[in-house]
N, C-alpha and C positions, 0 to 999 in steps of 0.2 A: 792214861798216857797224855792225852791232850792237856796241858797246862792251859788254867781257864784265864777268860780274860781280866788284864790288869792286876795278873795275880804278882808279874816278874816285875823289878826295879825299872824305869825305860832304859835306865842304861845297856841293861843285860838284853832287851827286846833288839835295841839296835843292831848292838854286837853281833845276837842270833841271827837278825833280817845280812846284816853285810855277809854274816860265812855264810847265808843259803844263797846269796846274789848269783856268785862264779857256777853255782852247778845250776841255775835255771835260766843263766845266759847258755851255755853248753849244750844243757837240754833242750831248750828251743832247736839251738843250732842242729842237731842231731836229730831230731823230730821232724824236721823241716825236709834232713838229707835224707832219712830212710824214708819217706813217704814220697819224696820223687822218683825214689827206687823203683818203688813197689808197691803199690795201693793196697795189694794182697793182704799188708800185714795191718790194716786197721780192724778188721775184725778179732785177731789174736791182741791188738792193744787197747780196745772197748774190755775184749774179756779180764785183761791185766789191771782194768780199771776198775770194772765191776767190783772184782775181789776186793781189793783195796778196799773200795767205797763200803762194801757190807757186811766185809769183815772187822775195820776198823770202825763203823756204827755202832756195833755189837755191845752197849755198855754194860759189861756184867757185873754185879754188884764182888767185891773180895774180904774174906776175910778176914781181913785186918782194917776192915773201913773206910779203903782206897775202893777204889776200883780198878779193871786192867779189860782189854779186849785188843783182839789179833789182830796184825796188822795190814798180812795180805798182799806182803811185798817184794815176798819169796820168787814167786810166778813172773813178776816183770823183770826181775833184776838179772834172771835167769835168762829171759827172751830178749831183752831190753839194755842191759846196762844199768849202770847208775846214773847218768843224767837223764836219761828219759822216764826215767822211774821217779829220778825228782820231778820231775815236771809234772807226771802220768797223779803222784799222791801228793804235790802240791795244792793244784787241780782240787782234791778230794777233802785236804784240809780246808781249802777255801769252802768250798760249797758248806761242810755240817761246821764250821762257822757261822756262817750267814743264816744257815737254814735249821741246824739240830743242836744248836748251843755246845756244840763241843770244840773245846776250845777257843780261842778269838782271833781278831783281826793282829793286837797289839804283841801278842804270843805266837802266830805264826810261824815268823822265822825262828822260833825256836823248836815249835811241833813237827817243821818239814826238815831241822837239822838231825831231830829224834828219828823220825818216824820214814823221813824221806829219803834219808842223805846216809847217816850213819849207820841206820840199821840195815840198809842196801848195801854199804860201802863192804860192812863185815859179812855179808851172804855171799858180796861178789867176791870176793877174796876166796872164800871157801868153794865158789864155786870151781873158782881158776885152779886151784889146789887138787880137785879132785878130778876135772873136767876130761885128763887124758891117761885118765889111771881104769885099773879092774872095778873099781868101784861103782855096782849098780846105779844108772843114772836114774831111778824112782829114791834111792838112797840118798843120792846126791841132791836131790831136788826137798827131799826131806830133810836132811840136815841143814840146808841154807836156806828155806823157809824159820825151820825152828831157831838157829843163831840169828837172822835177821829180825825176827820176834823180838828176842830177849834182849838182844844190844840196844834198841829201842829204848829199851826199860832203862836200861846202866847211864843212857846218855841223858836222860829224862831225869834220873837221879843226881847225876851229876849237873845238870842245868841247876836246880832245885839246891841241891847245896851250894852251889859257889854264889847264888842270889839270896840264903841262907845258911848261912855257917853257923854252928851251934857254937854256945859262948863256952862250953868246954869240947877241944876237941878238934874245934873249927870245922874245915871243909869236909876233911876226912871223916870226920865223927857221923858228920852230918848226910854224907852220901851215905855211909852204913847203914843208917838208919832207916832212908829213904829206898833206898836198894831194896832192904829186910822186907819193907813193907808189901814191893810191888814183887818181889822172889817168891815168895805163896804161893800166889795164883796163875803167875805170868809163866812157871817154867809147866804146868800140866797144859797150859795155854798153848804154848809154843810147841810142845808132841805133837795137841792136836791138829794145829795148824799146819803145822811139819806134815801130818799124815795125811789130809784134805787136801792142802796143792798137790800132792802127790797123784793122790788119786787124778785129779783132773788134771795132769800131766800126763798122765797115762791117757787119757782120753782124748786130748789133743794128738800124742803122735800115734794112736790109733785112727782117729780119723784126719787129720792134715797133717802129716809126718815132714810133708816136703817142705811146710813154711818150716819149722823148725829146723829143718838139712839149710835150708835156706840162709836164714839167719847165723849159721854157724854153730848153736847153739850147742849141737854133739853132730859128730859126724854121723855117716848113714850108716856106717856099722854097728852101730852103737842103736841108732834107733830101730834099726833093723832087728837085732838082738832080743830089744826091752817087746816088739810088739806080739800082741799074741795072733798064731795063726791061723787065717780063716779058713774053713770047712769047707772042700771042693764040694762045688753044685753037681750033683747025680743026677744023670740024665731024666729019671724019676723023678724031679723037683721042676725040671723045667718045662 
């Protein structure tokens, strides 16, 4: 996913760096306001990072000669939003730029339009969609883990073509192509990833249910619901 460096025309770099501008002035702004809130939730935003960072490391070779790895931005966008989650894997492209050559400086604003912006924007939608329905919320968290994956891909493909258009076809031909390539590997990618936030969703509103109630994220009935329940202590145990 990460477009390496000097690979895009500078034109198409610019363009990318001006549309990630408005969501990292945002996210600032909004990172600023829930942490005056609430100091609470910096431990649940380290963990929203972590993922991100070690999930989207991951460089697993595919078979078609690309490569693909998850992106990890299921879990913030859910907790977080989309501007904070730009900010939170902005953050995250910067660093394995500087530090694990993936991706670049001059490609950035295009890797956090993919990776930061667009594939949060389609998780959060999904999530809004399901967020006051019947719908399992480990389900829920599963599916807009997995769609925020794969839109990654589609945007990362479509960067790639409009900075290469094939001379039959054009744009369109061109994104088919580049889609095709990273579709292999990216959609058993995206289950898995789908299935991992999950799990450690679970995990959190088993042990701090209340930042989640907090945040808004699902109401308490709903967390109430998902957790499982603990085994009264017998007098025998204590």
């Amino acid at each position: 996913m990460h477009i390496m460096e000097g690979f895009l025309p500078w034109q198409w770099c610019v363009f990318w760096y001006l549309l990630a501008l408005p969501f990292i002035v945002m996210g600032i702004i909004e990172l600023r306001s829930i942490l005056r809130k609430d100091r609470e939730y910096l431990p649940l935003l380290a963990v929203c990072g972590a993922f991100i960072f070690i999930l989207s490391s991951l460089k697993l070779p595919s078979v078609t000669g690309s490569c693909s790895h998850p992106t990890g931005t299921g879990l913030s966008v859910i907790s977080f939003g989309v501007f904070i989650t730009s900010i939170v894997g902005g953050i995250v492209l910067l660093f394995q730029a500087l530090f694990l050559a993936h991706g670049g400086l001059s490609t950035l604003g295009a890797n956090m339009d993919s990776m930061a912006i667009g594939g949060p924007i389609a998780g959060y939608a999904l999530y809004r969609l399901l967020k006051n329905t019947s719908v399992n919320i480990f389900l829920t968290v599963f599916l807009v883990s997995a769609v925020a994956d794969f839109v990654t891909y589609i945007i990362t493909s479509l960067q790639l073509a409009l900075a290469y258009p094939a001379q039959v076809g054009g744009v369109i031909a061109s994104f088919t192509v580049f889609l095709s390539i990273f579709a292999v590997t990216q959609i058993p990618l995206s289950i898995l990833e789908g299935i991992l936030l999950a799990l450690v969703f679970k995990y959190i509103i088993q042990l701090k249910p209340e930042i989640i109630e907090r945040l808004g994220v699902f109401s308490r009935e709903q967390i109430a619901g998902a957790q499982i329940p603990r085994d009264p202590v017998s007098p025998a145990q204590v």
